[in-house]
Structures are given as C-alpha cells and as structure tokens.
DRENPA-3360 file (N, C-alpha, C; in nm, 2 decimals, always signed):
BEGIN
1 = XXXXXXXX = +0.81/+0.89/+0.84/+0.81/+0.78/+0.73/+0.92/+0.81/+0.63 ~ +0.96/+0.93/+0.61/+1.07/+0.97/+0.51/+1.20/+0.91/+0.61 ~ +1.22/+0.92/+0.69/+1.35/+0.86/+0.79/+1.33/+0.75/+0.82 ~ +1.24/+0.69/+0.83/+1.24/+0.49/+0.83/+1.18/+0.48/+0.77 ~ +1.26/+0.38/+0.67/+1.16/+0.30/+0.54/+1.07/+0.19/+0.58 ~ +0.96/+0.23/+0.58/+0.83/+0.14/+0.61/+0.82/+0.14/+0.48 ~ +0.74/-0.04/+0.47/+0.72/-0.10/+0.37/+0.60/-0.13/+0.31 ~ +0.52/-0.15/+0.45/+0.41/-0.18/+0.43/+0.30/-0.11/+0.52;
9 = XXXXXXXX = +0.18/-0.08/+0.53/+0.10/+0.02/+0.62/+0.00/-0.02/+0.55 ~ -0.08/+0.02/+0.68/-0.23/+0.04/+0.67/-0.29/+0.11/+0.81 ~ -0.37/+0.24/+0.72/-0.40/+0.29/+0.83/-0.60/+0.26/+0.85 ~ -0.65/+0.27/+1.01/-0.76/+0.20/+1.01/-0.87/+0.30/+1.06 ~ -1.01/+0.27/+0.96/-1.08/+0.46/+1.01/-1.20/+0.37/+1.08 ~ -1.29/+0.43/+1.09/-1.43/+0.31/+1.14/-1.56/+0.41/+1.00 ~ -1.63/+0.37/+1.01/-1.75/+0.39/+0.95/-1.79/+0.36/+0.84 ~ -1.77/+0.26/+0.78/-1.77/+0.17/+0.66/-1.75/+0.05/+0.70;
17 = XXXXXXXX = -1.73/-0.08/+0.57/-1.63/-0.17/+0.58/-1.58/-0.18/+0.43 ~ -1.48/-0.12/+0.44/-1.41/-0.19/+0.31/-1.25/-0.16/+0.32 ~ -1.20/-0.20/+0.21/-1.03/-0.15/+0.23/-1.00/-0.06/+0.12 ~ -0.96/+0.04/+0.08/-0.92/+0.09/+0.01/-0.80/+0.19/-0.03 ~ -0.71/+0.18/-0.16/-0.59/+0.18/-0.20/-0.60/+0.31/-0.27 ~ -0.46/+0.31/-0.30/-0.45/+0.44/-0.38/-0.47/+0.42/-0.56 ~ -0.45/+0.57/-0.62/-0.48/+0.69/-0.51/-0.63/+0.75/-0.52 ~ -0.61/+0.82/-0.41/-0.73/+0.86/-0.36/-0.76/+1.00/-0.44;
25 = XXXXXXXX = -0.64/+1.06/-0.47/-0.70/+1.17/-0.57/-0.73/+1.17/-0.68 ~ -0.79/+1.26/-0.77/-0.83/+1.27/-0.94/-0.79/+1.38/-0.94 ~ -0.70/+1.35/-1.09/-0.66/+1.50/-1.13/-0.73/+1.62/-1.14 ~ -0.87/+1.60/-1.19/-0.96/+1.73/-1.18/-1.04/+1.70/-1.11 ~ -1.03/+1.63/-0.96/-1.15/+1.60/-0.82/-1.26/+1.58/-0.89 ~ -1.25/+1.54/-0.98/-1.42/+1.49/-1.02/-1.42/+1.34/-0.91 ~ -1.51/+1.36/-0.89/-1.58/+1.26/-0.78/-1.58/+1.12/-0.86 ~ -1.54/+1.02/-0.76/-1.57/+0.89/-0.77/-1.49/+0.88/-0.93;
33 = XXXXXXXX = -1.41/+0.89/-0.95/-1.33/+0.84/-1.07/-1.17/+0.77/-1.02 ~ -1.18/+0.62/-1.10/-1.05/+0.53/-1.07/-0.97/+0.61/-1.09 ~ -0.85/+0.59/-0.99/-0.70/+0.65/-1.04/-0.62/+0.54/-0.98 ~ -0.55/+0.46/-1.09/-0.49/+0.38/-1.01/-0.34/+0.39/-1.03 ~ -0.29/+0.34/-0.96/-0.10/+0.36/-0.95/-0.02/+0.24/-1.04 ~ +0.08/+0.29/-1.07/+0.13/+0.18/-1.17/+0.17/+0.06/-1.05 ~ +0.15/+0.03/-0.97/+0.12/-0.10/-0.90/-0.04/-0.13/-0.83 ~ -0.08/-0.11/-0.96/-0.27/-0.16/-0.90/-0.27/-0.27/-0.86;
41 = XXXXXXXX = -0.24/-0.33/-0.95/-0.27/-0.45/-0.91/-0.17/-0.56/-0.81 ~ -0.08/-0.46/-0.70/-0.06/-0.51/-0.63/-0.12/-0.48/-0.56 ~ -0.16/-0.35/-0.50/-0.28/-0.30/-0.37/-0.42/-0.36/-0.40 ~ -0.41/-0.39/-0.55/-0.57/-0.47/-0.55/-0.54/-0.62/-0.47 ~ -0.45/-0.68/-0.48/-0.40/-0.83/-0.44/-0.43/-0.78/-0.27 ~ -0.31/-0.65/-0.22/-0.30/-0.64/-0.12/-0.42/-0.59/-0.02 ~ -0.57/-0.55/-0.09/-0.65/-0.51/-0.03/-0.79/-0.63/-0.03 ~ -0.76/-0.72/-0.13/-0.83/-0.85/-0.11/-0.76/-0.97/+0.01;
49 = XXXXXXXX = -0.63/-0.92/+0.05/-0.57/-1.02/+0.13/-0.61/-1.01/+0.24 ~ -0.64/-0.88/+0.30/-0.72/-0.84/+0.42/-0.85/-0.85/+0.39 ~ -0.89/-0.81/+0.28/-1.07/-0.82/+0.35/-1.12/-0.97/+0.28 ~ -1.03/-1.05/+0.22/-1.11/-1.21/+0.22/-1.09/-1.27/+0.35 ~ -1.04/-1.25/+0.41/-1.01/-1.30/+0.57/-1.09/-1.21/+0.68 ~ -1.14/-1.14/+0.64/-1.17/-1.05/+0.77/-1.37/-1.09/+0.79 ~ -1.35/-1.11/+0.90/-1.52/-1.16/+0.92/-1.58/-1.10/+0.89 ~ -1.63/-0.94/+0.89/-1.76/-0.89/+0.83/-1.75/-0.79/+0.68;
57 = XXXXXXXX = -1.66/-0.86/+0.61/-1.61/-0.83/+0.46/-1.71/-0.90/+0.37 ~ -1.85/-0.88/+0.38/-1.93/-0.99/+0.29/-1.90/-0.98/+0.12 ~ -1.83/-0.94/+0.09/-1.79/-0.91/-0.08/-1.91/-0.89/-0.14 ~ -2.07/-0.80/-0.10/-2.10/-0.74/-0.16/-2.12/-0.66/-0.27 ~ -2.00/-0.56/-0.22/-2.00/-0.45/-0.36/-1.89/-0.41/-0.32 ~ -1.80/-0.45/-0.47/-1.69/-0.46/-0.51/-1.57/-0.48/-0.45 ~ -1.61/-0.62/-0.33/-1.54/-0.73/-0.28/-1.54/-0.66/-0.19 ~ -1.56/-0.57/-0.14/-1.51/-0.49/-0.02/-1.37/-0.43/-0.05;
65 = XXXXXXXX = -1.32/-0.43/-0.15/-1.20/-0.34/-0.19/-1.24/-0.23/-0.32 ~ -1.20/-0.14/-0.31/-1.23/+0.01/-0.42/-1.12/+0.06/-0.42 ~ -1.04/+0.11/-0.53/-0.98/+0.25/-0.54/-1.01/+0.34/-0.49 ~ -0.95/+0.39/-0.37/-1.01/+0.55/-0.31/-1.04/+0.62/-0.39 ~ -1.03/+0.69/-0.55/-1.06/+0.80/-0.61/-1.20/+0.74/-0.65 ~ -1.23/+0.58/-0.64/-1.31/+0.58/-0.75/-1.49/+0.55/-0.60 ~ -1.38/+0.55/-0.51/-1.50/+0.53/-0.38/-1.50/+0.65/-0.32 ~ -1.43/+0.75/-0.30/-1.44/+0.93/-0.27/-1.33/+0.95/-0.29;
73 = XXXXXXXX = -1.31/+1.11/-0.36/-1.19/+1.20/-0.40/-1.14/+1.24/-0.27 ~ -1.03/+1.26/-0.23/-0.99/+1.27/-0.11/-0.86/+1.41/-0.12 ~ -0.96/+1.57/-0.10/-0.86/+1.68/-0.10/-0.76/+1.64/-0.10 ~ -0.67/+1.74/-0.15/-0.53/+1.70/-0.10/-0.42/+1.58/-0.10 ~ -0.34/+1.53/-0.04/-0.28/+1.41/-0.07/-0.30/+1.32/+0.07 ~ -0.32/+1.23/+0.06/-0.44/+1.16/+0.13/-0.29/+1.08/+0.21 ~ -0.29/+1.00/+0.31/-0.14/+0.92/+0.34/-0.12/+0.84/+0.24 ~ -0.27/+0.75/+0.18/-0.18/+0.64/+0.08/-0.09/+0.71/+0.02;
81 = XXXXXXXX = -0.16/+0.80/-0.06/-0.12/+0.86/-0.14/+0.06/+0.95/-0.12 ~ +0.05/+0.98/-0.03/+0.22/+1.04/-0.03/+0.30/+0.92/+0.01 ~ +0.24/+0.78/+0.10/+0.33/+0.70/+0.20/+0.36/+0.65/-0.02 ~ +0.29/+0.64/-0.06/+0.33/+0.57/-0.23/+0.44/+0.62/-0.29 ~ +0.40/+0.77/-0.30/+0.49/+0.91/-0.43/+0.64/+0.93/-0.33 ~ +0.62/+0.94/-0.18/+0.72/+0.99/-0.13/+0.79/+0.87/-0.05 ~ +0.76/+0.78/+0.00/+0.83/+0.69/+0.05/+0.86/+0.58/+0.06 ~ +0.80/+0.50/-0.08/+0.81/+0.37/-0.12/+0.76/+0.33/+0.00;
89 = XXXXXXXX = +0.64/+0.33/+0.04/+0.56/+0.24/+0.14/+0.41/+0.22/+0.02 ~ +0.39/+0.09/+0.06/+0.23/+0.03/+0.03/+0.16/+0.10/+0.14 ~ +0.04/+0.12/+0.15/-0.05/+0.16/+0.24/-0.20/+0.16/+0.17 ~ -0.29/+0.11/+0.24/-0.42/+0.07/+0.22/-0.49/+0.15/+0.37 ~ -0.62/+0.19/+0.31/-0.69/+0.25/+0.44/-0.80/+0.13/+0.44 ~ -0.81/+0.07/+0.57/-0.87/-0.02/+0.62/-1.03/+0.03/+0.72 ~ -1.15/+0.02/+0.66/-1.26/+0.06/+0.71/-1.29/-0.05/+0.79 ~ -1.25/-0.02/+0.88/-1.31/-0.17/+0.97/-1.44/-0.19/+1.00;
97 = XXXXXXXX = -1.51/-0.08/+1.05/-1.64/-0.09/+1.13/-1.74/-0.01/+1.04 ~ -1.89/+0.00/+1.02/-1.96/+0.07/+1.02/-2.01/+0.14/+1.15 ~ -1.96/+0.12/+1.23/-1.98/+0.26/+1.39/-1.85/+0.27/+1.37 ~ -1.87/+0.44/+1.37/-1.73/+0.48/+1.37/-1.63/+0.52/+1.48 ~ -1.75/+0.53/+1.61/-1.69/+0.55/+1.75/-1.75/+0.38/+1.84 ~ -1.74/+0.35/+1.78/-1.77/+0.18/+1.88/-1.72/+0.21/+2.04 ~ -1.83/+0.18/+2.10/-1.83/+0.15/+2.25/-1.72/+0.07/+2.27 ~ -1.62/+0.10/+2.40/-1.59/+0.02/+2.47/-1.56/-0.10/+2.46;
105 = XXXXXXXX = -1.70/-0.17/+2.52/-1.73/-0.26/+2.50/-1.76/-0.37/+2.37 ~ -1.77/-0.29/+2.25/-1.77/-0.39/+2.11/-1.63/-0.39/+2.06 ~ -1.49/-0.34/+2.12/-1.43/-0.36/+2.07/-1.33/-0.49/+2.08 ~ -1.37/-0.60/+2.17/-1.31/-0.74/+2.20/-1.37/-0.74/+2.02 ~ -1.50/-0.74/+2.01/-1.54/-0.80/+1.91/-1.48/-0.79/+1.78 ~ -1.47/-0.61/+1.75/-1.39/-0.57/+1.67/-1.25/-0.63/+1.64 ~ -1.22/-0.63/+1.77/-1.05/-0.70/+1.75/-1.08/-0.88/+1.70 ~ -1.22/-0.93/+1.74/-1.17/-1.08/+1.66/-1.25/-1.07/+1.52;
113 = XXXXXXXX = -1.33/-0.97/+1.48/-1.30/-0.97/+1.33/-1.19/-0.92/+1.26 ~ -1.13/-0.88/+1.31/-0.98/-0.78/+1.22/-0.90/-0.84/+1.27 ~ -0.85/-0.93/+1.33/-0.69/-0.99/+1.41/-0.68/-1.08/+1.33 ~ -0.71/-1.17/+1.22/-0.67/-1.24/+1.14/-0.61/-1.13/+1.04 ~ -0.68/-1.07/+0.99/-0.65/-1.02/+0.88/-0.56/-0.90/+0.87 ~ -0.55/-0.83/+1.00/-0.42/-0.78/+1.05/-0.29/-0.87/+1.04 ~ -0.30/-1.03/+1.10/-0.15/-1.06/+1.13/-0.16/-1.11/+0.91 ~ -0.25/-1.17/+0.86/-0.21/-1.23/+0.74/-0.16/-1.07/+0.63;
121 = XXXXXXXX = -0.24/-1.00/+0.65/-0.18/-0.83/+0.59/-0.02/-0.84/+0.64 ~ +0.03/-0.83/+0.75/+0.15/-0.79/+0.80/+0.25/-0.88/+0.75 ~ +0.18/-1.02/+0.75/+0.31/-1.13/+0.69/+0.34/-1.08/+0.51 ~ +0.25/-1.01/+0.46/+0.25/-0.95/+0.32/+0.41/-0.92/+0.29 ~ +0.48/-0.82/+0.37/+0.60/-0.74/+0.38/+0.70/-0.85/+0.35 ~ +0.65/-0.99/+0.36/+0.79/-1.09/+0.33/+0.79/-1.12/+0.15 ~ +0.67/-1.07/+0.08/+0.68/-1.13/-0.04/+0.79/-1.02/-0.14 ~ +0.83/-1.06/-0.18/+0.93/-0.98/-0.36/+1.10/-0.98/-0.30;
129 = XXXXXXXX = +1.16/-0.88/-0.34/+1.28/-0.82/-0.33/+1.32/-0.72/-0.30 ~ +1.41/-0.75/-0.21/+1.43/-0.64/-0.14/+1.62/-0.57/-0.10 ~ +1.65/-0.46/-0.08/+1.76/-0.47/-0.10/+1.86/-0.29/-0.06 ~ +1.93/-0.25/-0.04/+1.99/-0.11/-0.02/+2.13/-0.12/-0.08 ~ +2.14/+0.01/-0.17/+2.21/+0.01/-0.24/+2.30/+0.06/-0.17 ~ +2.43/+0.02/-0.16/+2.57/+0.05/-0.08/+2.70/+0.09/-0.15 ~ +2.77/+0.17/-0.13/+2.89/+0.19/-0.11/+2.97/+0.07/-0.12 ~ +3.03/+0.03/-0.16/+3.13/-0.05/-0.23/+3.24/-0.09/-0.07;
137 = XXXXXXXX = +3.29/+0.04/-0.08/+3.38/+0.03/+0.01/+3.36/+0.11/+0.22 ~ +3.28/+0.14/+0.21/+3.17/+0.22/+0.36/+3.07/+0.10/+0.36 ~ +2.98/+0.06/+0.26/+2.87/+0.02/+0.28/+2.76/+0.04/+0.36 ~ +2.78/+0.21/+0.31/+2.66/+0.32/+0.33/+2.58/+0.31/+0.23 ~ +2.45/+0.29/+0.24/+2.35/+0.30/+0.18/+2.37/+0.46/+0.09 ~ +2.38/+0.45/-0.06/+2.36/+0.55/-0.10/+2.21/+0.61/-0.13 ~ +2.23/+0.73/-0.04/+2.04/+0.79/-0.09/+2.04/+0.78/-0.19 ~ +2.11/+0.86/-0.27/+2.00/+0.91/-0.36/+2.01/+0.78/-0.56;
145 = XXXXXXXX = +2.07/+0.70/-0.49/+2.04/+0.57/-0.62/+1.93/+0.59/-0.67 ~ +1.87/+0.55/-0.80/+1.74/+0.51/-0.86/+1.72/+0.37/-0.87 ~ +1.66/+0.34/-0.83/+1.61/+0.17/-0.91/+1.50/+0.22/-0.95 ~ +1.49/+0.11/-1.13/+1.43/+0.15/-1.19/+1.38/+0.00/-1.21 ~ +1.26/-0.02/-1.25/+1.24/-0.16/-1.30/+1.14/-0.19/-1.38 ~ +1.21/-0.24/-1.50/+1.16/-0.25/-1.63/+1.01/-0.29/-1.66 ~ +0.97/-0.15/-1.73/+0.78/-0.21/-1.78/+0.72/-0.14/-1.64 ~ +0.77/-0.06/-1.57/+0.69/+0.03/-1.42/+0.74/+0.12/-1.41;
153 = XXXXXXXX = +0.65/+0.22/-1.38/+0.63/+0.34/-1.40/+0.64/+0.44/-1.26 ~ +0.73/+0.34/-1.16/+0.72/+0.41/-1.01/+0.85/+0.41/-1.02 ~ +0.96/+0.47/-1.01/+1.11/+0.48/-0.94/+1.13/+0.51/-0.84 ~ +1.16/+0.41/-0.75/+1.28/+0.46/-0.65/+1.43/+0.53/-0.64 ~ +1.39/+0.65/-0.52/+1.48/+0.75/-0.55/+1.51/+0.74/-0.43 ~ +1.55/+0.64/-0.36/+1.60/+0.66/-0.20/+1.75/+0.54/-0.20 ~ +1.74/+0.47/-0.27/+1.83/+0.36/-0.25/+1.79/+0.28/-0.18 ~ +1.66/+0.26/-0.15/+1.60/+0.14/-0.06/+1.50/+0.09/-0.15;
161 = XXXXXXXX = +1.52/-0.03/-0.19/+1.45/-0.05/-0.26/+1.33/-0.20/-0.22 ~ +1.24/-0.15/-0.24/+1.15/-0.32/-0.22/+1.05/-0.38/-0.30 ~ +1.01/-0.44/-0.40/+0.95/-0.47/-0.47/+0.86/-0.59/-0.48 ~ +0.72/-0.52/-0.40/+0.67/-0.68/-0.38/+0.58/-0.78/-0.48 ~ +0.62/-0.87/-0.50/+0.56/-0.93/-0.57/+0.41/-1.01/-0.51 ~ +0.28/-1.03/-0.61/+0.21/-1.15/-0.53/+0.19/-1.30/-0.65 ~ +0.13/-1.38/-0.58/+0.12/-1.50/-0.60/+0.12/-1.50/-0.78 ~ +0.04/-1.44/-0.87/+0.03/-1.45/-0.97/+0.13/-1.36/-1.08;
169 = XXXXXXXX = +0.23/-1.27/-1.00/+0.33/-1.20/-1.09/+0.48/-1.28/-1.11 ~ +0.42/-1.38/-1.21/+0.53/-1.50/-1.24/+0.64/-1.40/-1.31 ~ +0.64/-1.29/-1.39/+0.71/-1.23/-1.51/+0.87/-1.17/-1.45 ~ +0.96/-1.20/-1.48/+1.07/-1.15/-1.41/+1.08/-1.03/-1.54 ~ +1.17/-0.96/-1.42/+1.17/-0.80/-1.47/+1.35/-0.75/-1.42 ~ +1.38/-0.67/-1.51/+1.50/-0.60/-1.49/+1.48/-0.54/-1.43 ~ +1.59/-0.50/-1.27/+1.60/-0.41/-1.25/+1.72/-0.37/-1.28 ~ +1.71/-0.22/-1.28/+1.83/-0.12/-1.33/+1.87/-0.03/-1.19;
177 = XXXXXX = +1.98/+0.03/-1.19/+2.02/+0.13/-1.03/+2.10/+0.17/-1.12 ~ +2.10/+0.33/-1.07/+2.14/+0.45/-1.12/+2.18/+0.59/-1.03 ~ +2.31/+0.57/-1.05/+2.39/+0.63/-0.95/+2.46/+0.78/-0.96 ~ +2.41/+0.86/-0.92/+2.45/+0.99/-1.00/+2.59/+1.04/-0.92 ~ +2.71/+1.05/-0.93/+2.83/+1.10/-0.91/+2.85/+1.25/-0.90 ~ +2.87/+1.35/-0.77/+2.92/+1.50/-0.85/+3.04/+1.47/-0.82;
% end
C-alpha cells in the first residue's frame, strides 16, 4: 500500500453487521471510547454510503456505522488505522454478516446483500481532488512534497495527493504544497 497509492479500501470481516471507521485505537485503550480523525466526517459519510444501501443494515444502533475505538479498542494499529497515518488511503472495516464462517451455500445470498453497496462504496473514489505533484521539467512525481490543506489537521507527505469531498462539504479550502530542496 506504501508503493501504490490506493485511495479508497475497505476491508470485510463477518460476525457482526456494521461498518466501521477509524481510528480504532485510544490513546490509553480504555475501551469503547470515540477517536475520531480529522476527516470524521468523511468516513462517517463514507460508512453510511455502504450501509444505507446494503440489505441487512437495519439502522438500529447507531445506523449501523461506529467509530472503531468507540465500538472496540483494537491493540495495536489496526489497517484503518495505518492505510489513514501512513498512506493517504480511506478504509472502513465492513461487518458484513453475523456468521462469521457462512456456508458455502449462503454466500450467493451474502453477495446480493453486499453487491450494491460494494459497487456504490467503490464509485466513492471519483468524489474531490485529486492530483501528483511533478517536476517541472522530468514530470516525476516528487515524493516527498507536502500538501497541506487549510483548517485539516492530516498532511500529506507523499506528493500524491487526494482529497475527497462528500455531498455536503460545500466550503472551499486552500491548499498549500511544500517542497523541501537539499
């Protein structure tokens, strides 16, 4: 994931149903406490986009989407959680099923509650701006650029930058890129 910039992910567990975003850790593991990332409220958008589409997402308790930290502390650095800090990817863990080994056989079923909400999740990757910072004259992507973008508290440090917006983030924002020279 550090050598191709993936943008968007979700990885899928069974024994639940819900979707949930980062991050998954708490600074002192105290159990079940929010931690959210300075783009909550796009993994909140992005974790309602799959599970209001998805057939057995009954928005019971709490829509079927949770902050991982605030739904279980998760040791260590969980994938959201690094695909976020270390590789400018989105990623949501996707609880598809409450069986967590499904037969064989229930998984035609499985695949037609989750195939909408897989292909509508996947078309996600076309929303915001997007962009690689180049060399002038090579128009080699320089790694180690910053984009910075005004009022957010996540930098990119790869020169790949993608910034997705959803339906309700009308507010335009500066971005800055910062180029260190030796």
């Amino acid at each position: 994931m550090q050598d191709i910039p993936f943008v968007l992910s979700a990885n899928l567990h069974g024994g639940e149903v819900v979707v949930t975003y980062p991050f998954d850790c708490t600074r002192d593991w105290a159990p079940q406490e929010d931690t959210p990332t300075a783009d909550n409220a796009f993994f909140r958008w992005l974790a309602t986009v799959y599970a209001s589409t998805n057939l057995m997402m009954d928005f019971q308790s709490h829509n079927n989407i949770i902050n991982g930290g605030a739904w279980h502390t998760v040791p260590g650095v969980s994938m959201n959680d690094f695909s976020y800090l270390h590789t400018n990817c989105f990623e949501v863990t996707v609880e598809l099923s409450c069986d967590k080994f499904p037969h064989a056989s229930e998984l035609p079923f499985e695949w037609e509650n989750n195939k909408e909400s897989l292909l509508v999740y996947m078309e996600q990757v076309h929303r915001g701006i997007k962009g690689v910072v180049r060399d002038k004259l090579t128009r080699k992507g320089i790694p180690d650029a910053i984009i910075k973008v005004e009022d957010h508290d996540h930098d990119i440090r790869s020169g790949r930058g993608w910034r997705r917006r959803y339906h309700d983030d009308r507010n335009r924002q500066w971005v800055h890129i910062q180029v260190n020279v030796f």
